[in-house]
C-alpha positions as a Markdown table, in Angstrom:
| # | Residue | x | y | z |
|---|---|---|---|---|
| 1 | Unk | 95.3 | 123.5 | 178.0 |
| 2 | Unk | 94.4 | 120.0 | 176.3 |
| 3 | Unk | 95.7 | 118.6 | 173.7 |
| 4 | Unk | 93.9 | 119.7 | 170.8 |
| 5 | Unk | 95.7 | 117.5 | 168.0 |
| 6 | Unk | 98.0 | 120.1 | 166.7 |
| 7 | Unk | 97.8 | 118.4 | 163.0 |
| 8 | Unk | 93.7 | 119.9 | 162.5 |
| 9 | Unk | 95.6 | 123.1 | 161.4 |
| 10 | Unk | 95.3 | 123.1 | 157.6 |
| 11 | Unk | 98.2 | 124.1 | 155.0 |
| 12 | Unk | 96.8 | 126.2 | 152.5 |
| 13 | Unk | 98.0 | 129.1 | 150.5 |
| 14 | Unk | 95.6 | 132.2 | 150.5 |
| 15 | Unk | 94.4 | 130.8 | 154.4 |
| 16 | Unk | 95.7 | 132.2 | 157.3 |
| 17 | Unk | 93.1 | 130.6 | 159.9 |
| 18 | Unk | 91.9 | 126.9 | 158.3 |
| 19 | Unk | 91.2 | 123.8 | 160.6 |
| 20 | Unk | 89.8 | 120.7 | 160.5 |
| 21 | Unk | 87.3 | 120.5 | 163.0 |
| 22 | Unk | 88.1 | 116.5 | 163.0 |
| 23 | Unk | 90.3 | 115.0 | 165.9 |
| 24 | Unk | 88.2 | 116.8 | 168.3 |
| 25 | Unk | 87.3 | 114.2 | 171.8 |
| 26 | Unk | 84.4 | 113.5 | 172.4 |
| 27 | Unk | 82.2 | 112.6 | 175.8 |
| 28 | Unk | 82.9 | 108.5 | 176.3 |
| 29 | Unk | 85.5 | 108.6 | 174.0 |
| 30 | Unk | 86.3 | 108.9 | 170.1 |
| 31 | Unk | 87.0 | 111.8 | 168.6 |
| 32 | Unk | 85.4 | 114.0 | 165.2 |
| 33 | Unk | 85.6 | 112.5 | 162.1 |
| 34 | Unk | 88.0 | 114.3 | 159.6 |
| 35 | Unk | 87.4 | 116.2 | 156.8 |
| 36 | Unk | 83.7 | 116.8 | 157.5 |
| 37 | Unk | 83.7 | 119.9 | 159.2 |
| 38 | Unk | 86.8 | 122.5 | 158.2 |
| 39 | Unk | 86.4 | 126.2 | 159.2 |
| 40 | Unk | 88.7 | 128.9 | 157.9 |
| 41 | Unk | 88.3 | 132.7 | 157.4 |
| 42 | Unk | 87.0 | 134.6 | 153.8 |
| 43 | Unk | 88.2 | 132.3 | 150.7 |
| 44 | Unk | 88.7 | 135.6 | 148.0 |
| 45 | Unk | 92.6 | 135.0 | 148.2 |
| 46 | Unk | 92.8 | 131.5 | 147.4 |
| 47 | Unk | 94.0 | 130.6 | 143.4 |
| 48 | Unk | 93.8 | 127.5 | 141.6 |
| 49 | Unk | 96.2 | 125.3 | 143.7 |
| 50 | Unk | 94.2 | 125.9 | 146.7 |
| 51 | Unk | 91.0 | 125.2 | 145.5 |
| 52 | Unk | 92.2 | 122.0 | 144.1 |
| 53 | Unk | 93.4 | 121.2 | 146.9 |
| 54 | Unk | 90.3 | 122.0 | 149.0 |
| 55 | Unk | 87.7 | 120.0 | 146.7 |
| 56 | Unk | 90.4 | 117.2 | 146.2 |
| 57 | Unk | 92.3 | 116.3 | 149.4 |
| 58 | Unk | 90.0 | 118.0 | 151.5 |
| 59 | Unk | 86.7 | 117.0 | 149.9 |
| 60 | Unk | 84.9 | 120.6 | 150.3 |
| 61 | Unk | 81.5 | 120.0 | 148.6 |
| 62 | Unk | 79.7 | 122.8 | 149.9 |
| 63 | Unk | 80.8 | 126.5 | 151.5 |
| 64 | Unk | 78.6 | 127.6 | 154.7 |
| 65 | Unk | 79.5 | 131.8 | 153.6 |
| 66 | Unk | 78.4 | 133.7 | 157.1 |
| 67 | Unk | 79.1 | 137.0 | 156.0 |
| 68 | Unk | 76.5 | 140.3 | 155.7 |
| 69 | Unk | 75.9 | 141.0 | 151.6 |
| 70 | Unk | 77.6 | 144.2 | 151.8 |
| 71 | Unk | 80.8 | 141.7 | 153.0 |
| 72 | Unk | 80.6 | 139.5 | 150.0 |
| 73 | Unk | 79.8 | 142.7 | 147.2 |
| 74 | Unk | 83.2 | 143.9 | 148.7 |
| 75 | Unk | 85.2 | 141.0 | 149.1 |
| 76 | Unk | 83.5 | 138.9 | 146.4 |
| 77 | Unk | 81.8 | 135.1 | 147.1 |
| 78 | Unk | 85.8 | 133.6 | 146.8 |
| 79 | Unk | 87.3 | 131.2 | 144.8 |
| 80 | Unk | 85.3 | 128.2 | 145.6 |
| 81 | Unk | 81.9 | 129.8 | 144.6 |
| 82 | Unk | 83.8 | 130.7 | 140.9 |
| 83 | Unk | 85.0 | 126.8 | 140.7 |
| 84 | Unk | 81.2 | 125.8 | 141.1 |
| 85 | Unk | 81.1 | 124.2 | 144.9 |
| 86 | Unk | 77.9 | 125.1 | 146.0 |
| 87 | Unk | 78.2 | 128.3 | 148.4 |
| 88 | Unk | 75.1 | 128.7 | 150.8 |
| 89 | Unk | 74.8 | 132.6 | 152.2 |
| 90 | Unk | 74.1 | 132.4 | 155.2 |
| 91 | Unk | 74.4 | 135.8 | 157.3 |
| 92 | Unk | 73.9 | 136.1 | 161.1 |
| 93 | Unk | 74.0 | 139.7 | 161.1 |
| 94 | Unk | 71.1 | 141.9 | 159.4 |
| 95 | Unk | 72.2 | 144.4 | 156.9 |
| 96 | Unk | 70.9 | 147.0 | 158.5 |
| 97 | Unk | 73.3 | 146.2 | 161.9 |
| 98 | Unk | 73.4 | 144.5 | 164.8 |
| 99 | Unk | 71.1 | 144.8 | 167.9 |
| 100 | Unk | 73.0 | 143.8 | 170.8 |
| 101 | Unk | 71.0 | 142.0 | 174.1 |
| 102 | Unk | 71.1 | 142.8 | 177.4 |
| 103 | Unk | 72.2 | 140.4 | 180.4 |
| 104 | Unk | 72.0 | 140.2 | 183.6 |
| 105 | Unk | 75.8 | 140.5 | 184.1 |
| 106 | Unk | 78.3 | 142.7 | 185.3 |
| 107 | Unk | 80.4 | 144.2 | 182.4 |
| 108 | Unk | 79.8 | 141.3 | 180.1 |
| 109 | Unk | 82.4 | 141.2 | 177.0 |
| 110 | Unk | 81.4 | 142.9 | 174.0 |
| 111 | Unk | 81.6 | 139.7 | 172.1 |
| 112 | Unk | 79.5 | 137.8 | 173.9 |
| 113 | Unk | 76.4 | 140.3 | 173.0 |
| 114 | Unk | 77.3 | 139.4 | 169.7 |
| 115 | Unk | 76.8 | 135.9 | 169.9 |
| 116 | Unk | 73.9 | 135.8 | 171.6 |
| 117 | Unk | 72.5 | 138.2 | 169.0 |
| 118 | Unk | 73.8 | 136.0 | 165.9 |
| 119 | Unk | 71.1 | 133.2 | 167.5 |
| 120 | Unk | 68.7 | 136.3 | 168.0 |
| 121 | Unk | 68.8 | 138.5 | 164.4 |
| 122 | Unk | 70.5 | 135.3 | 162.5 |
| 123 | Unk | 68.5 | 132.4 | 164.0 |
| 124 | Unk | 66.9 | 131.3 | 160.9 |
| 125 | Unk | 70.5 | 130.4 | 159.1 |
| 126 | Unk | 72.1 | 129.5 | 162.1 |
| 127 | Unk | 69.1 | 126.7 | 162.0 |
| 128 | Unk | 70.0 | 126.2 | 157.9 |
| 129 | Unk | 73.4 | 126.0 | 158.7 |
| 130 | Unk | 73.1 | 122.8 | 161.4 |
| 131 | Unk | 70.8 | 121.3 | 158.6 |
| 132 | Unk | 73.1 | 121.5 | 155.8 |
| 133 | Unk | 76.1 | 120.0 | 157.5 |
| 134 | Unk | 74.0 | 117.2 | 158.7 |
| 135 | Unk | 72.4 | 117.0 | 155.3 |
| 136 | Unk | 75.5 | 116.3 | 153.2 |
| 137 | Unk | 75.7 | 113.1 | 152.4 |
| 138 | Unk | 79.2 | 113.1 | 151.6 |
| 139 | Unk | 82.5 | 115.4 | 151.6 |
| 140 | Unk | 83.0 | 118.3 | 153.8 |
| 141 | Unk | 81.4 | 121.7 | 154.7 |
| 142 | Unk | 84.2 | 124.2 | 154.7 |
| 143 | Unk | 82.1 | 127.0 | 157.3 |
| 144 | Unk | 83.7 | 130.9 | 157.3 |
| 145 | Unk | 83.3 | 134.2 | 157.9 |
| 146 | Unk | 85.4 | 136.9 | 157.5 |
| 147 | Unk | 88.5 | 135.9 | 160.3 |
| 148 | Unk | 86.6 | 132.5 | 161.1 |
| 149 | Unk | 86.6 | 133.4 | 164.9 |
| 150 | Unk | 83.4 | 134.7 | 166.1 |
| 151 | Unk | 80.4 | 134.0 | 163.5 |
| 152 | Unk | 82.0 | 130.7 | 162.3 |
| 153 | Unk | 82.8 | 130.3 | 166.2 |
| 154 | Unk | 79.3 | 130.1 | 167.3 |
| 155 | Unk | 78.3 | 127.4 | 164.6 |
| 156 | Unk | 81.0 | 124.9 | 165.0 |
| 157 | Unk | 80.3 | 125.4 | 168.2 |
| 158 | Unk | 76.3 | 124.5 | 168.2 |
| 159 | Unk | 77.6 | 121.6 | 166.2 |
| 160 | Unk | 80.1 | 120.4 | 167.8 |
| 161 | Unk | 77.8 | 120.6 | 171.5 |
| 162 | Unk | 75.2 | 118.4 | 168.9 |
| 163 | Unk | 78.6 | 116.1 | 168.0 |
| 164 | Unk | 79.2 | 115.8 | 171.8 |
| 165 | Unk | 82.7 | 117.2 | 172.6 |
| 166 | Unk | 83.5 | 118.5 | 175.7 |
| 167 | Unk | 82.4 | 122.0 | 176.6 |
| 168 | Unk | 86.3 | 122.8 | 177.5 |
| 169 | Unk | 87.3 | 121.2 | 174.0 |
| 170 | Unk | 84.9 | 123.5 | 172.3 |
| 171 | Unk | 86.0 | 126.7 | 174.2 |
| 172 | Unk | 90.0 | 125.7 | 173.6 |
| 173 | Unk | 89.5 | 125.4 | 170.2 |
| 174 | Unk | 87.5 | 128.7 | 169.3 |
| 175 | Unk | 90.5 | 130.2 | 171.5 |
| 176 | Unk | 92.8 | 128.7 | 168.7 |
| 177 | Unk | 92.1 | 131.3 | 166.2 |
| 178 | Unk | 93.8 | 133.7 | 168.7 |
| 179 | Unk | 97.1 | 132.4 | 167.5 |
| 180 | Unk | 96.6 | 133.2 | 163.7 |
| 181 | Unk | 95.1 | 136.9 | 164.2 |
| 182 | Unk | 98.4 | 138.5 | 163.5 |
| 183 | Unk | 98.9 | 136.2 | 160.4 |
| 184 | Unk | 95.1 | 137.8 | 159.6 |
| 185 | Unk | 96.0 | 141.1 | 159.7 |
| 186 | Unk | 98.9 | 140.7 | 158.2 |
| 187 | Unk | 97.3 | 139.4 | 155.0 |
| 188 | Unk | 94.7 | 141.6 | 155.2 |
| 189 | Unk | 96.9 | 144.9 | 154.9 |
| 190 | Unk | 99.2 | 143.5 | 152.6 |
| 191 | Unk | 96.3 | 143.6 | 150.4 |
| 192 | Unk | 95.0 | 147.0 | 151.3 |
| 193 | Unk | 98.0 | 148.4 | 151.6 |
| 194 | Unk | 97.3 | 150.0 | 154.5 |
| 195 | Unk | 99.8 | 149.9 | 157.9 |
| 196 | Unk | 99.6 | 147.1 | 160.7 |
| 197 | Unk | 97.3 | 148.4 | 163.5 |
| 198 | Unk | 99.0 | 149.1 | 166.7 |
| 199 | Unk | 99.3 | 145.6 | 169.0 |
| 200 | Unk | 96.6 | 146.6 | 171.4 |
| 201 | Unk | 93.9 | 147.1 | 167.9 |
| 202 | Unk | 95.2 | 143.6 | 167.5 |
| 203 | Unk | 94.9 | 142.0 | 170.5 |
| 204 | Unk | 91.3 | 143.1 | 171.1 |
| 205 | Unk | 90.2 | 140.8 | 168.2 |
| 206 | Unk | 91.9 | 137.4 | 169.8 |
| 207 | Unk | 89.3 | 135.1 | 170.9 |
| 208 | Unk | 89.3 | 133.8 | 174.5 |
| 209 | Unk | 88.0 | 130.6 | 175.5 |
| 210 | Unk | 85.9 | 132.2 | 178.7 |
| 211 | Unk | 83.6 | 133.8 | 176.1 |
| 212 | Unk | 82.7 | 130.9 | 174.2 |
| 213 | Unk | 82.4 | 129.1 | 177.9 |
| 214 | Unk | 80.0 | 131.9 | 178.8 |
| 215 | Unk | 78.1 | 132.1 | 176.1 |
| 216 | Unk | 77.1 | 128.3 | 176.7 |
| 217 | Unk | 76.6 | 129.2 | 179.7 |
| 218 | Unk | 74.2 | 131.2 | 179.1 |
| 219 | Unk | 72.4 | 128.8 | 176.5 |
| 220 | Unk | 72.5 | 126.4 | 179.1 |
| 221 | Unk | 70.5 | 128.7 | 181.7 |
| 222 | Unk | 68.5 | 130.1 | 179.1 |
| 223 | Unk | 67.4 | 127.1 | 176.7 |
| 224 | Unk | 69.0 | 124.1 | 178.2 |
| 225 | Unk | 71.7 | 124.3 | 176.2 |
| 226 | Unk | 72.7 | 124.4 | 172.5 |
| 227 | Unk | 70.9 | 121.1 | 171.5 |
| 228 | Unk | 67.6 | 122.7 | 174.2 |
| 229 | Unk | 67.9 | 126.2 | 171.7 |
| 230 | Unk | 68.3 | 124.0 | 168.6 |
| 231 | Unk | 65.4 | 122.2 | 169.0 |
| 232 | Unk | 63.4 | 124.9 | 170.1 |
| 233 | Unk | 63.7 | 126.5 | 166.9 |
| 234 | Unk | 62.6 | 123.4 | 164.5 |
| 235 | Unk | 65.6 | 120.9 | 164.6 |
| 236 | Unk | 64.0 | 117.6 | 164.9 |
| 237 | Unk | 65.4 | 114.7 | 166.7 |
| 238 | Unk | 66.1 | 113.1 | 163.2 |
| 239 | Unk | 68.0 | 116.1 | 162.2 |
| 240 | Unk | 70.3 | 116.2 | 165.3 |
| 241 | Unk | 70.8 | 112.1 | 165.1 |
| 242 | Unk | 71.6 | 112.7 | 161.5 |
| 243 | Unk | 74.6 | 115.8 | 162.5 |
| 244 | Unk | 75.7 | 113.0 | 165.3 |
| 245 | Unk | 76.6 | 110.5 | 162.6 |
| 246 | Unk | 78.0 | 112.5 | 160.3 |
| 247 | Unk | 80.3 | 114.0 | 162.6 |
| 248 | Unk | 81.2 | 111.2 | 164.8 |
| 249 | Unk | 83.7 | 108.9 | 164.1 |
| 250 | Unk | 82.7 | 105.2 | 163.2 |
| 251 | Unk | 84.2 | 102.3 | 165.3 |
């Protein structure tokens, strides 16, 4: 595996899965700019500390919230929403469920019907999320779901293809969150209450880098890739230029 610049993980109490997406390479050379771009799972368990530390240090000025309403009436819009950043709702997955695709593949992972669904069912906020992160003039977008794997995933990753990293960089680092799912679960039942799964419950929620590589893949054959889909659905050039220079860093 590259080297992924170990130091994009994020310290923060309440977060179990936080990165920077910043430090990322980039095709030619250079890398992400920092503390643009962060992605982290649900924010309900931060307290005051941590959100002063996100909207100081880490400059969050806006929350991209990918979750389903019935997620966010049970879990609540988090701490960052109640200190007054700007939280945009933005679910990929209807409220009345999920309507999986078929492929032309044999015994294609589960996950990867999801995706490709999120850009089916969800395509309208997948669209408003690539515009607001290119439309922030300054400060980051924190984006997250409820682990930050798979919906938060699949829109770093659009962005990142936009930013121009690597396809292998992009599928390494959605694979990162594979490392922190025990810490996940781990939070999460300490608040329920309820036991640890068994390993094998846990291990089927790890991420795995051939996924995301087959889901662009697929966007490739299919729309001519993740820019190719983007602009097929309304981006404009200006709009994609605009996400390029936000992300990129400056010489």
């Amino acid at each position: 595996m590259t080297d992924l610049v170990p130091d994009r993980w994020l310290t923060v109490d309440g977060l179990a899965n936080a990165r920077d997406v910043g430090g990322l390479p980039l095709e030619g050379g250079g890398r992400v700019r920092p503390r643009v771009l962060l992605r982290t799972e649900s924010l309900e368990g931060l307290g005051e500390a941590a959100v002063a530390h996100l909207t100081g240090e880490l400059a969050v000025a806006q929350a991209l919230d990918l979750r389903t309403d019935h997620e966010r009436t049970t879990y609540g819009l988090g701490a960052l929403a109640e200190a007054g950043i700007p939280v945009h709702r933005l679910s990929f997955i209807p409220e009345t469920g999920i309507a999986l695709p078929e492929v032309d593949l044999d015994d294609p992972h589960p996950m990867l019907l999801h995706y490709l669904a999120y850009l089916e069912d969800g395509r309208d906020n997948v669209v408003d999320g690539v515009r607001r992160i290119a439309g922030l003039e300054s400060g980051a977008t924190l984006v997250h779901c409820a682990a930050g794997k798979d919906r938060t995933g699949v829109l770093v990753a659009l962005v990142c293809s936009v930013a121009g990293v690597p396809r292998e960089q992009i599928a390494e680092d959605y694979a990162l969150s594979a490392t922190r799912i025990d810490a996940l679960f781990t939070k999460w039942t300490t608040a329920s209450g309820e036991p640890m799964p068994p390993a094998e419950e846990i291990d089927r929620h790890r991420p795995r880098a051939e996924v995301m590589a087959e889901f662009l893949r697929l966007l490739d054959e299919r729309h001519g890739g993740p820019v190719g889909w983007l602009r097929s659905h309304g981006v404009t050039d200006d709009e994609l230029a605009r996400l390029r220079a936000r992300l990129r860093e400056q010489d």
